[in-house]
N, C-alpha and C positions, 0 to 999 in steps of 0.2 A: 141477840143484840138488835135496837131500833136501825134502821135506816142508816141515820143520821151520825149514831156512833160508829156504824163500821165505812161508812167516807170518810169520818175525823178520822178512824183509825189508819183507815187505807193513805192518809196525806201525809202521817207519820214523817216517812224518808225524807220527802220535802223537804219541810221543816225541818227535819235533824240535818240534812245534809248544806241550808242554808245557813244556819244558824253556825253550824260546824265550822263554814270554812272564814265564814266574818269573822267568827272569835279567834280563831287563828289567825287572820289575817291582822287583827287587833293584836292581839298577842305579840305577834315577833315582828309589828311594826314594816309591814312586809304589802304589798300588790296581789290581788289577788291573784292575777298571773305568778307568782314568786310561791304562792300557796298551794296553784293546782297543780305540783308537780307530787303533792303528797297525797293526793288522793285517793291511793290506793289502801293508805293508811287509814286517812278519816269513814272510809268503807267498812274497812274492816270493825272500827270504833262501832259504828254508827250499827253494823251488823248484826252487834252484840247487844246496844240497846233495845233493838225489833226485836230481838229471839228472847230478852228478859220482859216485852213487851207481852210478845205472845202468849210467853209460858204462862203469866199471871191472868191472860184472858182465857187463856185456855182450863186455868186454876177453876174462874170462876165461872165455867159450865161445866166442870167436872167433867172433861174429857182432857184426854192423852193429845201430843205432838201429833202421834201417827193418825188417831181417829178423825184431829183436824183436818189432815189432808188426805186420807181415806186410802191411808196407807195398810196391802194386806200384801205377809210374805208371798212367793210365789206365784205374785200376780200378773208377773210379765213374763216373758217366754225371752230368750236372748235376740230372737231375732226384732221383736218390736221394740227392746232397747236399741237396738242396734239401727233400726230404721231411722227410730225417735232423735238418735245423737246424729244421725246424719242429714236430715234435715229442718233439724234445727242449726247445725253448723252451715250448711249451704245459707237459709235465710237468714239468721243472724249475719253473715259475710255478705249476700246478696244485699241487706236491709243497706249497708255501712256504704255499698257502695253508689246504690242507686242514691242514696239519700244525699252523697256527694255530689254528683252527677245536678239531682234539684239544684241544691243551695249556692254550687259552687261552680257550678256547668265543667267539674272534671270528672274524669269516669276513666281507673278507678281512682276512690278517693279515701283516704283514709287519713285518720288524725293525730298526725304521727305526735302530737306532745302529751297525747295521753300515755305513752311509753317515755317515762324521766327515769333516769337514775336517782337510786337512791341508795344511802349506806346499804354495804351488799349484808350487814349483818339482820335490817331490818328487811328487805327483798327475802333473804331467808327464811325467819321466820312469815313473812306473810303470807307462802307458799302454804303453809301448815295452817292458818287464820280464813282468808280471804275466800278461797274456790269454796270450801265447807259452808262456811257461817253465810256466806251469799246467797248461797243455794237454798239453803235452809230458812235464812229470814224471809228472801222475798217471794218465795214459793210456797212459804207459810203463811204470809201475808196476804197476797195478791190473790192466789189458789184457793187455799184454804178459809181465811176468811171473807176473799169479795167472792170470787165465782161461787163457794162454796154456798155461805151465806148471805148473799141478795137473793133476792128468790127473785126477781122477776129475770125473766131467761134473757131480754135482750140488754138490763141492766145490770145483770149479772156477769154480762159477758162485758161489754163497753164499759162501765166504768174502770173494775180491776186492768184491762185491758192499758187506756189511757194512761192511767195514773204510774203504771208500772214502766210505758213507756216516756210518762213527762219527766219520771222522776230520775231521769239518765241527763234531762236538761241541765242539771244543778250538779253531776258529778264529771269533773270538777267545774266550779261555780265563776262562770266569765257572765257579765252582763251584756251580752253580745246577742241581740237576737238571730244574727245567721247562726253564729254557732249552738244557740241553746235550738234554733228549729232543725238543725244537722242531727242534733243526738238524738230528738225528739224523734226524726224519721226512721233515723238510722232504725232503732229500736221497734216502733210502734207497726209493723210487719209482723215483727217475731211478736209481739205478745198479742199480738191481736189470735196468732192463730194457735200459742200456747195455750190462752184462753179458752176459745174454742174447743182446741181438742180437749181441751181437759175437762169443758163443760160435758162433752159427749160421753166422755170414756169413764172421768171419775178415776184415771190411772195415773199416778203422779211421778210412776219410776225412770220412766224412758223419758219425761221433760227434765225431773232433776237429774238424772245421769249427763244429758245433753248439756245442760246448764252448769252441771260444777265442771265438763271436761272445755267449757269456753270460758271461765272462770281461771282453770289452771292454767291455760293457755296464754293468758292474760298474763300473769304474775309471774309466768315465767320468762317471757318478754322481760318483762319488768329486771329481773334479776340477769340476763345478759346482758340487758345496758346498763344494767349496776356494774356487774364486774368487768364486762368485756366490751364497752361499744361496738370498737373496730370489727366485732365480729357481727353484733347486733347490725350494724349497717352494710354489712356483705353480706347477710340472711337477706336485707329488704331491697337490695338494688337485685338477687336472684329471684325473688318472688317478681 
Protein backbone atom coordinates (compact mmCIF):
# COMPACT_ATOMS: atom_id res chain seq x y z
CA UNK A 1 0.00 0.00 0.00
CA UNK A 2 1.01 3.88 -0.94
CA UNK A 3 1.83 6.03 1.96
CA UNK A 4 -0.98 7.75 1.75
CA UNK A 5 -3.52 4.84 1.97
CA UNK A 6 -2.13 3.24 4.93
CA UNK A 7 -2.70 7.10 6.96
CA UNK A 8 -6.34 6.89 5.49
CA UNK A 9 -6.39 3.62 6.73
CA UNK A 10 -4.52 4.27 10.09
CA UNK A 11 -7.49 7.38 10.69
CA UNK A 12 -10.12 4.71 10.45
CA UNK A 13 -11.03 4.55 14.43
CA UNK A 14 -11.30 8.36 14.30
CA UNK A 15 -13.70 8.55 12.07
CA UNK A 16 -15.78 5.43 13.10
CA UNK A 17 -15.51 6.29 16.53
CA UNK A 18 -16.79 10.19 15.71
CA UNK A 19 -19.17 9.52 13.42
CA UNK A 20 -20.41 6.61 15.80
CA UNK A 21 -21.30 8.52 18.85
CA UNK A 22 -23.00 11.67 16.78
CA UNK A 23 -25.39 9.05 15.19
CA UNK A 24 -26.08 7.96 18.36
CA UNK A 25 -26.43 10.92 19.90
CA UNK A 26 -28.86 11.91 16.97
CA UNK A 27 -30.50 8.72 17.35
CA UNK A 28 -31.96 8.69 20.86
CA UNK A 29 -32.15 12.52 20.99
CA UNK A 30 -29.69 12.42 23.65
CA UNK A 31 -26.14 14.80 24.97
CA UNK A 32 -23.31 13.50 24.12
CA UNK A 33 -22.32 13.27 27.65
CA UNK A 34 -25.80 11.05 27.96
CA UNK A 35 -24.06 8.90 25.05
CA UNK A 36 -20.59 8.40 26.46
CA UNK A 37 -21.73 6.20 29.05
CA UNK A 38 -21.89 3.43 26.08
CA UNK A 39 -18.89 3.48 24.99
CA UNK A 40 -17.84 0.51 25.74
CA UNK A 41 -20.31 -0.59 23.40
CA UNK A 42 -19.68 1.65 20.37
CA UNK A 43 -15.88 -0.01 20.74
CA UNK A 44 -16.81 -3.00 20.69
CA UNK A 45 -19.13 -2.11 17.29
CA UNK A 46 -16.52 -0.19 15.83
CA UNK A 47 -13.85 -3.21 16.63
CA UNK A 48 -15.58 -5.34 14.39
CA UNK A 49 -15.75 -2.87 11.63
CA UNK A 50 -11.49 -2.52 11.82
CA UNK A 51 -11.03 -6.38 11.91
CA UNK A 52 -13.63 -6.80 8.67
CA UNK A 53 -11.41 -3.86 7.50
CA UNK A 54 -8.32 -5.65 7.99
CA UNK A 55 -9.28 -8.93 6.84
CA UNK A 56 -10.28 -7.49 3.32
CA UNK A 57 -6.78 -5.61 3.09
CA UNK A 58 -5.13 -8.31 4.30
CA UNK A 59 -7.48 -10.41 1.30
CA UNK A 60 -5.87 -8.16 -0.95
CA UNK A 61 -2.12 -8.84 -0.54
CA UNK A 62 -2.80 -12.30 -0.06
CA UNK A 63 -1.45 -12.67 3.45
CA UNK A 64 -2.98 -14.21 6.66
CA UNK A 65 -3.99 -11.99 10.15
CA UNK A 66 -0.97 -13.70 11.80
CA UNK A 67 1.72 -12.98 8.70
CA UNK A 68 0.21 -9.23 9.09
CA UNK A 69 1.43 -8.89 12.42
CA UNK A 70 4.24 -11.33 12.27
CA UNK A 71 2.84 -13.65 14.37
CA UNK A 72 5.03 -17.22 14.85
CA UNK A 73 3.97 -19.94 17.60
CA UNK A 74 6.62 -20.28 20.16
CA UNK A 75 7.92 -17.03 19.65
CA UNK A 76 7.80 -15.79 23.26
CA UNK A 77 9.23 -17.52 26.11
CA UNK A 78 6.58 -16.91 29.30
CA UNK A 79 8.89 -14.78 30.97
CA UNK A 80 8.94 -12.05 28.25
CA UNK A 81 5.16 -12.35 28.12
CA UNK A 82 5.24 -11.77 31.35
CA UNK A 83 7.63 -8.80 31.42
CA UNK A 84 5.70 -7.33 28.44
CA UNK A 85 2.20 -7.52 30.62
CA UNK A 86 3.84 -5.86 33.33
CA UNK A 87 5.01 -3.08 31.86
CA UNK A 88 2.73 -2.31 29.91
CA UNK A 89 0.29 -2.35 32.83
CA UNK A 90 2.63 0.00 35.05
CA UNK A 91 2.85 2.63 31.95
CA UNK A 92 -0.48 2.33 30.67
CA UNK A 93 -1.47 3.22 34.72
CA UNK A 94 1.44 5.51 34.98
CA UNK A 95 0.48 7.32 31.34
CA UNK A 96 -3.44 7.74 33.04
CA UNK A 97 -1.98 9.32 35.96
CA UNK A 98 0.71 11.62 34.93
CA UNK A 99 -1.49 12.86 32.25
CA UNK A 100 -3.95 13.86 34.97
CA UNK A 101 -1.42 15.32 36.98
CA UNK A 102 -0.64 17.84 33.30
CA UNK A 103 -4.35 18.56 32.47
CA UNK A 104 -5.90 18.74 35.74
CA UNK A 105 -2.87 19.40 38.21
CA UNK A 106 -4.36 16.05 40.35
CA UNK A 107 -2.12 13.40 40.92
CA UNK A 108 -3.49 10.49 41.01
CA UNK A 109 -5.96 11.12 38.47
CA UNK A 110 -8.13 9.06 36.87
CA UNK A 111 -11.66 9.36 34.81
CA UNK A 112 -13.91 7.86 36.83
CA UNK A 113 -17.08 8.15 33.98
CA UNK A 114 -15.33 6.12 31.80
CA UNK A 115 -16.57 3.36 34.29
CA UNK A 116 -20.87 3.71 33.66
CA UNK A 117 -23.17 1.27 34.28
CA UNK A 118 -24.74 -0.58 31.97
CA UNK A 119 -27.48 -3.21 31.60
CA UNK A 120 -25.62 -5.99 33.39
CA UNK A 121 -26.88 -8.38 30.56
CA UNK A 122 -24.89 -6.25 27.92
CA UNK A 123 -21.57 -5.76 30.54
CA UNK A 124 -21.75 -9.58 30.13
CA UNK A 125 -21.52 -10.06 27.10
CA UNK A 126 -18.89 -7.39 26.33
CA UNK A 127 -16.57 -9.16 28.63
CA UNK A 128 -16.63 -11.98 25.75
CA UNK A 129 -16.53 -8.98 22.59
CA UNK A 130 -14.43 -6.03 23.87
CA UNK A 131 -10.69 -7.28 25.51
CA UNK A 132 -10.49 -9.80 22.26
CA UNK A 133 -11.70 -7.77 19.34
CA UNK A 134 -9.64 -4.55 20.70
CA UNK A 135 -6.60 -6.23 20.96
CA UNK A 136 -6.90 -7.61 17.78
CA UNK A 137 -8.31 -4.58 15.69
CA UNK A 138 -5.93 -1.99 17.04
CA UNK A 139 -2.81 -4.13 17.21
CA UNK A 140 -3.56 -5.11 13.72
CA UNK A 141 -3.89 -1.87 12.73
CA UNK A 142 -1.50 0.21 14.33
CA UNK A 143 1.23 -2.77 14.44
CA UNK A 144 0.71 -4.44 11.68
CA UNK A 145 -0.16 -2.28 9.21
CA UNK A 146 1.52 1.44 10.28
CA UNK A 147 4.91 0.14 12.06
CA UNK A 148 4.79 -2.77 10.01
CA UNK A 149 4.28 -1.19 6.63
CA UNK A 150 5.62 2.55 6.60
CA UNK A 151 8.93 1.86 5.87
CA UNK A 152 10.61 4.89 6.94
CA UNK A 153 11.81 3.90 10.65
CA UNK A 154 11.02 7.18 12.22
CA UNK A 155 7.58 7.27 10.47
CA UNK A 156 6.97 4.22 10.89
CA UNK A 157 7.23 4.49 14.35
CA UNK A 158 5.44 8.25 14.97
CA UNK A 159 2.90 8.08 12.98
CA UNK A 160 1.12 4.57 14.12
CA UNK A 161 2.26 5.79 17.50
CA UNK A 162 0.24 9.13 17.50
CA UNK A 163 -2.77 8.17 15.93
CA UNK A 164 -3.26 5.01 18.18
CA UNK A 165 -2.83 7.39 20.94
CA UNK A 166 -5.25 10.49 19.36
CA UNK A 167 -7.68 7.94 18.78
CA UNK A 168 -8.51 7.28 22.74
CA UNK A 169 -9.38 11.35 22.21
CA UNK A 170 -12.71 10.51 20.66
CA UNK A 171 -13.59 7.40 22.95
CA UNK A 172 -16.08 8.49 24.38
CA UNK A 173 -16.56 11.73 22.31
CA UNK A 174 -16.83 15.03 24.71
CA UNK A 175 -15.78 18.23 22.61
CA UNK A 176 -13.80 19.20 25.57
CA UNK A 177 -10.25 20.04 24.68
CA UNK A 178 -8.91 19.27 28.35
CA UNK A 179 -10.48 16.07 28.33
CA UNK A 180 -9.76 14.93 24.67
CA UNK A 181 -5.74 16.22 25.66
CA UNK A 182 -6.09 14.05 29.08
CA UNK A 183 -6.81 10.83 26.92
CA UNK A 184 -4.54 11.83 24.36
CA UNK A 185 -1.67 11.83 27.05
CA UNK A 186 -2.86 9.40 29.11
CA UNK A 187 -2.31 6.96 26.33
CA UNK A 188 0.45 8.34 23.89
CA UNK A 189 3.44 6.88 26.48
CA UNK A 190 2.19 3.64 26.09
CA UNK A 191 1.99 3.49 22.38
CA UNK A 192 4.83 5.45 21.73
CA UNK A 193 6.91 2.74 23.27
CA UNK A 194 4.50 -0.22 22.04
CA UNK A 195 5.58 1.09 18.80
CA UNK A 196 8.85 1.06 19.52
CA UNK A 197 9.37 -2.19 20.98
CA UNK A 198 7.59 -3.68 18.40
CA UNK A 199 9.56 -1.87 15.66
CA UNK A 200 12.54 -3.60 17.28
CA UNK A 201 11.50 -7.09 18.09
CA UNK A 202 8.77 -7.63 15.42
CA UNK A 203 7.01 -9.77 18.53
CA UNK A 204 3.47 -8.98 18.86
CA UNK A 205 2.66 -11.61 21.80
CA UNK A 206 3.76 -10.04 24.98
CA UNK A 207 2.13 -6.47 23.65
CA UNK A 208 -1.29 -8.29 22.84
CA UNK A 209 -1.28 -10.33 26.01
CA UNK A 210 -0.49 -6.93 27.92
CA UNK A 211 -3.13 -5.34 25.86
CA UNK A 212 -6.19 -7.67 26.07
CA UNK A 213 -5.34 -8.34 30.09
CA UNK A 214 -6.00 -3.97 30.39
CA UNK A 215 -8.77 -4.54 28.01
CA UNK A 216 -10.50 -7.26 30.49
CA UNK A 217 -9.78 -5.20 33.23
CA UNK A 218 -11.64 -2.65 31.80
CA UNK A 219 -14.96 -4.36 31.24
CA UNK A 220 -14.92 -5.93 34.12
CA UNK A 221 -15.04 -2.68 36.00
CA UNK A 222 -17.66 -2.03 33.79
CA UNK A 223 -19.83 -5.02 34.89
CA UNK A 224 -19.41 -4.38 38.86
CA UNK A 225 -20.78 -1.06 38.51
CA UNK A 226 -23.38 -2.74 36.21
CA UNK A 227 -24.35 -5.04 38.92
CA UNK A 228 -22.95 -3.81 42.09
CA UNK A 229 -21.91 -0.11 42.48
CA UNK A 230 -21.68 -0.15 46.22
CA UNK A 231 -19.07 -2.46 45.78
CA UNK A 232 -17.53 -0.87 42.78
CA UNK A 233 -17.05 2.26 44.96
CA UNK A 234 -15.49 0.46 48.04
CA UNK A 235 -12.86 -1.23 45.46
CA UNK A 236 -12.02 2.67 44.46
CA UNK A 237 -12.09 4.50 47.80
CA UNK A 238 -9.39 1.14 48.98
CA UNK A 239 -7.26 1.56 45.82
Amino acid sequence: MSKTKIITVLLLRIFLFVFSFLSLSLLLNSSLSQVGRWWAIVCSVCNLITLFVIFKLTRSQNITYKQLINYHQYQSSYRAILIGVIVILVIGMGGMFFAGYIVYGEFPYLAKDLIEPLPVWLAILNIFILPLSTTLAEDGLYLGIGVNQLSNRWIGLLIPALLYALQHSFIPLYFDMYYMLYRFLSFLPLTLLICLWYQKNHNPVPIMVGHFIINLATVVQILIMSSNPEIFYSLVILV
